[in-house]
C-alpha positions in Angstrom: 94.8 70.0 110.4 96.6 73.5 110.9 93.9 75.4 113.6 91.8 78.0 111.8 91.9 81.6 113.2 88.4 83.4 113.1 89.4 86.4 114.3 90.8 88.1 111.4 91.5 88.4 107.9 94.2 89.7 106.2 97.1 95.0 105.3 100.5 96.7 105.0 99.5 100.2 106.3 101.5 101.7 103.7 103.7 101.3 101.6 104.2 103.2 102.6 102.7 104.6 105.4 103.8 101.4 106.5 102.8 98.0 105.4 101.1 95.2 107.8 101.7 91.6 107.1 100.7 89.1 109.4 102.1 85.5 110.4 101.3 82.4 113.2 104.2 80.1 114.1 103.6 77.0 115.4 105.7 75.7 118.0 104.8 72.7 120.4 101.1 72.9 119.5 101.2 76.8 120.7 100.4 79.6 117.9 102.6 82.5 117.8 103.1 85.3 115.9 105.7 87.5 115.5 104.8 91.1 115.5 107.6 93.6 113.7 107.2 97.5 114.3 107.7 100.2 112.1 110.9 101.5 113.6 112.1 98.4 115.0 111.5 95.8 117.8 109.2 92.8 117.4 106.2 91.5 120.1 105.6 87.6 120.1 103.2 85.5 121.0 99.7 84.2 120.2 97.5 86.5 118.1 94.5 87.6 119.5 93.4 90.2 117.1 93.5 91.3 113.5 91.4 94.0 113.0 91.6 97.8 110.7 92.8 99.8 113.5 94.9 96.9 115.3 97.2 93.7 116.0 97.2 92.1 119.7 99.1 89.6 120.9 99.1 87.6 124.3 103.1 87.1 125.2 104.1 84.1 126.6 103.7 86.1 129.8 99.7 86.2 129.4 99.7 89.6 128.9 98.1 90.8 125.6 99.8 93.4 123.4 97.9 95.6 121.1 99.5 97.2 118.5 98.2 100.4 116.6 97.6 99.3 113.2 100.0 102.1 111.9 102.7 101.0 114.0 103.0 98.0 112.5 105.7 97.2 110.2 104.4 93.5 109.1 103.9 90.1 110.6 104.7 87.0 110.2 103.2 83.5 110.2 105.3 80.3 111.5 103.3 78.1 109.1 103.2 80.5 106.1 104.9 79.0 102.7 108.1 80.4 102.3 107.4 81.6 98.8 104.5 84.0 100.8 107.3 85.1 103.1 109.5 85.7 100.4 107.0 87.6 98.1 105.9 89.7 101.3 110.0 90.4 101.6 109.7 91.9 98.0 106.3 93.8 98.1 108.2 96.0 101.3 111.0 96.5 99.0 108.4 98.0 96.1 109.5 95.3 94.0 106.1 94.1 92.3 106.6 92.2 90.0 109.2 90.2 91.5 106.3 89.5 94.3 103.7 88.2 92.0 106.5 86.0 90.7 107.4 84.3 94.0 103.3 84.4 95.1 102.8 82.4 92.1 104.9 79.2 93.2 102.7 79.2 95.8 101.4 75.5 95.7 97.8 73.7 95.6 99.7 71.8 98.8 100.8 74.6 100.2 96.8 76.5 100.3 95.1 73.2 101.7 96.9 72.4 104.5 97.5 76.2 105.6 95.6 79.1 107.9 92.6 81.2 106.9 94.8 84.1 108.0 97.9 82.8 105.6 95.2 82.6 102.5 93.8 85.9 103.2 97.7 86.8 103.5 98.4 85.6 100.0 95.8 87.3 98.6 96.6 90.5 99.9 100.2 90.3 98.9 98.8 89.2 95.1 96.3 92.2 95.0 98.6 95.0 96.3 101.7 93.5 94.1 100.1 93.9 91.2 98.8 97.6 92.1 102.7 98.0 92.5 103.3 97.0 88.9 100.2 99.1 87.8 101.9 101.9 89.2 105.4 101.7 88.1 104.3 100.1 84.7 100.7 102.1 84.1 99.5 98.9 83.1 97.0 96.6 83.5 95.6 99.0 86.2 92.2 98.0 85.9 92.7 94.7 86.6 94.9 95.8 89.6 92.1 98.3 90.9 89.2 95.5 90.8 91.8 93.2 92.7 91.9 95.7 95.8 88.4 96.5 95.2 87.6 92.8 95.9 90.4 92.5 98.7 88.1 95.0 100.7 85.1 94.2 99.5 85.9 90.5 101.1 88.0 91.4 104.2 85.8 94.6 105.5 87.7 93.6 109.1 91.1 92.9 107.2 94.3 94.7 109.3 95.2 95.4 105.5 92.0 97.2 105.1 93.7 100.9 104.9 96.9 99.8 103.0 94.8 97.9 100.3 92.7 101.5 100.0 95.8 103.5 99.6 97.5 101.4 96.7 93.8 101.5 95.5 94.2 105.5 95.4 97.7 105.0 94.0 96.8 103.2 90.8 93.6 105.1 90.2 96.1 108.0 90.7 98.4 106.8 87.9 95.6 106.3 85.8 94.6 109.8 86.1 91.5 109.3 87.8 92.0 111.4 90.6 88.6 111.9 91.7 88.5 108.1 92.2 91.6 108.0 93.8 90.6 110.9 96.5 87.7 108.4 97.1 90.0 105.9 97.8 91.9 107.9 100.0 88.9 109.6 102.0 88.6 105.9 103.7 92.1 106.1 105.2 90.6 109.5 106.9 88.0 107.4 108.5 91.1 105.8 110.5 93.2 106.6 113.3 94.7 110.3 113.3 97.7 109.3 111.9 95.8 107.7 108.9 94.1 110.7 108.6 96.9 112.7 108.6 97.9 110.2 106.0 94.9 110.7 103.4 95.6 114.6 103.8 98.9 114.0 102.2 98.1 111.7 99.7 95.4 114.0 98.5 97.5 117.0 98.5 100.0 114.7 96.5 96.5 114.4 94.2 96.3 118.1 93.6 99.8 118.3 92.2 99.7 115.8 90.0 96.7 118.3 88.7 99.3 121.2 88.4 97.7 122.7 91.5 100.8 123.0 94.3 99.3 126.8 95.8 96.6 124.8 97.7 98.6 120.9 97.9 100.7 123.0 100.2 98.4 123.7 103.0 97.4 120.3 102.8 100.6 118.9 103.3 101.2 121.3 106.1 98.1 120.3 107.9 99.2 116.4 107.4 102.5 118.0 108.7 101.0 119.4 111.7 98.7 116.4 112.3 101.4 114.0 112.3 103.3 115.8 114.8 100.3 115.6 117.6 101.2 111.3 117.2 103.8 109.9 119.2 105.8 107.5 118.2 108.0 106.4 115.2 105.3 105.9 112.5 104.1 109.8 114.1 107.7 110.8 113.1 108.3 109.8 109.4 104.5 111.0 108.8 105.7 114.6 109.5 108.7 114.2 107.6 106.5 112.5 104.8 104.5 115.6 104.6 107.5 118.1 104.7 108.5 116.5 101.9 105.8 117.1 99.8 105.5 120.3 101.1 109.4 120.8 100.0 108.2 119.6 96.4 105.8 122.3 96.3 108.1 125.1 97.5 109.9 123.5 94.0 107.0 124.2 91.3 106.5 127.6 92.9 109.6 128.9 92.0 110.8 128.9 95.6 113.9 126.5 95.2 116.4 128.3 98.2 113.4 127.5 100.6 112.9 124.0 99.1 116.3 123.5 99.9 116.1 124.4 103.2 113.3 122.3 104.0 115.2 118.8 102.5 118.1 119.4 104.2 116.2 119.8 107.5 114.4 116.4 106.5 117.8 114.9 105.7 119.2 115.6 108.9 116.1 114.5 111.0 116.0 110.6 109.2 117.6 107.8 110.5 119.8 105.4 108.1 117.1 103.2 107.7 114.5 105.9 106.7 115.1 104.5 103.1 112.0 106.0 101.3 112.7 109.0 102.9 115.9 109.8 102.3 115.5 108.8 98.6 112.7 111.7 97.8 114.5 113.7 100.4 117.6 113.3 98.2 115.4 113.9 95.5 113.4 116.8 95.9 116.6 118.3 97.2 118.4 117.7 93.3 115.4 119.1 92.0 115.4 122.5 93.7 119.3 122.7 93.6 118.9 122.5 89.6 115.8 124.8 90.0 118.3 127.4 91.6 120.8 127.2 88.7 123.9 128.1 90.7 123.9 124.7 92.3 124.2 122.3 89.6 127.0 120.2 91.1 125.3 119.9 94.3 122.1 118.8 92.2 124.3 116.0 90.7 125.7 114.5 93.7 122.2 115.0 95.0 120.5 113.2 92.5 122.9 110.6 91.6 122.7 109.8 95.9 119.2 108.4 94.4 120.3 106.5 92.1 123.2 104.8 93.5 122.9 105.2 97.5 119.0 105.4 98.0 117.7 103.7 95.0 115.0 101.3 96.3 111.9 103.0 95.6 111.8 102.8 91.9 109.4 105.9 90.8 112.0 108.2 92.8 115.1 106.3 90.8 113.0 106.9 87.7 112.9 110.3 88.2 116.2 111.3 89.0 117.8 109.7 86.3 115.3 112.1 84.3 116.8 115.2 85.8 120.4 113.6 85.6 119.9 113.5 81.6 119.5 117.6 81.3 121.9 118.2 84.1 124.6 116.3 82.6 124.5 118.2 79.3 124.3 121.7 81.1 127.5 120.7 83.1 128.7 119.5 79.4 128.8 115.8 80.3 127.1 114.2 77.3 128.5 111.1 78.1 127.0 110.9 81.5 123.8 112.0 80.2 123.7 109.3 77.4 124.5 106.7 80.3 122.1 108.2 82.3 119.2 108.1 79.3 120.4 104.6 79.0 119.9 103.2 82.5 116.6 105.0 83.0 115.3 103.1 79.1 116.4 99.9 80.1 115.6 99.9 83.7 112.1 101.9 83.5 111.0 101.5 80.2 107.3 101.9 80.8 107.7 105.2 83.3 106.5 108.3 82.6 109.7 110.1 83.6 111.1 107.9 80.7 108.7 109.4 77.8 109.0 113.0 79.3 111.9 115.3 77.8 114.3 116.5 80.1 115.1 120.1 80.5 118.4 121.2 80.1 118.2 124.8 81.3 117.2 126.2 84.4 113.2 127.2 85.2 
């Protein structure tokens, strides 16, 4: 009988902050896990703590290594069904649905004769998979929200404690409950500073989605600032996170040569393997280069670096093929701008940057 681990339960710390997954391997009637940070590099050994804040691990050495909960990346279990490491593989790519696909063939086999940990694993991976499909789709949100709800509600201690609350925020958030959703984010600001620094952006990121971007930009500043006081490689993309939004603000007030500026010092400050960064950097960049109205061929290789380079986070592919529909007809390419339409149909149907009208003039 696989050896039941009582000192845990089961987070990613975001998605996008940065998403934590956890895993034993058994080898030679030793547990180990195998610790992957955010950045890079992996610490192995036997897991001696899951907790909100943390993930320590005693290396083979007897030393014990603790890892900050937000520089963890995920980690994985020896004896964890492959379909969980699979569906896990998926959820860090943003691809829901697939995930609650491949958590599905999980096996009646498969729960008996595996961990508490793995379990509270799978259920983790169920729950914020579907608050992935909630959010790209905009459906069946409630029943995504009450899944997270009773994640936390059942793993208080769970290292997926503060990732479960943000994707919480993020579906309330598409629903347009955003005073739920700041809820949910005010528990990520109960959490280390760079978690707090976190919740500042994603609340900013609340007041523009409420037409608001005068005071979402001193939030994102201050999330901007607050990230830069962390050391450290989850420290870094937190800033350049928050720039980001800030950047997208500088767009809906009118500001699009400083907007521009700010991406393209983003840009140059990512790493190849910043994906979801350089895909809103691209982004926001397009968006401010069409803004400016004298840069519409830099907007379209801009944009269409989302959709074809840096086109794993969906919502961003969404809504550059939006913009690519109304640029394509001002640079009198109907054709592209049909093809465009077509891709962003089939591929998003259900996304709001599907049912919104693009704008073919400057604003």
């Amino acid at each position: 009988m696989p050896r039941r681990l009582s000192s845990g339960r089961g987070h990613p710390a975001v998605l996008a902050v940065a998403s934590c997954l956890v895993g034993l391997v058994a080898h030679a009637g030793e547990s180990t896990a195998e610790v992957h940070r955010v950045g890079g590099g992996v610490v192995r050994g036997e897991l001696a703590e899951l907790s909100p804040t943390a993930v320590a691990v005693t290396t083979q050495t007897g030393s014990t290594a603790r890892i900050p909960i937000e520089d963890v990346g995920f980690v994985r279990f020896a004896d964890e069904p492959e379909a969980l490491t699979d569906a896990r593989a998926l959820l860090l790519r943003g691809d829901g649905a697939g995930a609650l696909r491949k958590i599905a063939t999980i096996t009646e086999s498969d729960r008996t004769t595996t961990t508490t940990p793995v379990l509270d694993e799978i259920a983790f991976v169920r729950a914020a998979a579907a608050g992935r499909v909630a959010i790209a789709t905009g459906s069946g949100v409630d029943q995504a929200a009450g899944a997270l709800r009773d994640f936390t509600a059942a793993h208080p201690r769970s290292h997926h404690l503060y990732a479960a609350q943000e994707m919480l925020g993020g579906v309330l958030s598409r629903a347009g409950r955003h005073a739920d959703a700041a809820a949910a984010y005010g528990e990520l600001a109960k959490g280390p500073p760079l978690l707090a620094a976190r919740a500042a952006a994603l609340e900013a990121g609340l007041e523009l989605a409420q037409g608001r971007p005068a005071e979402a930009i001193h939030d994102y500043e201050q999330a901007a600032a607050s990230a830069a006081q962390v050391e450290g490689e989850a420290g870094r993309r937190a800033r350049l996170s928050a720039d980001l939004g800030r950047a997208r603000c500088l767009v809906l007030l009118q500001k699009p040569s400083e907007a521009i500026a700010a991406c393209r010092r983003v840009i140059g400050d990512c790493r190849p393997d910043d994906t979801r960064l350089l895909s809103r950097g691209y982004l926001v960049l397009g968006a401010a280069q069409m803004q400016r109205g004298d840069a519409d061929r830099d907007a379209a290789v801009s944009l269409l670096t989302v959709d074809l380079v840096h086109n794993t986070v969906p919502e961003d592919r969404a809504e550059a093929l939006h913009h690519l529909i109304g640029l394509w007809e001002r640079l009198n390419h109907p054709e592209r701008s049909r093809e465009a339409r077509q891709v962003l149909e089939a591929t998003f149907p259900n996304s709001p940057w599907t049912r919104k009208q693009p704008v073919a003039n400057p604003s």
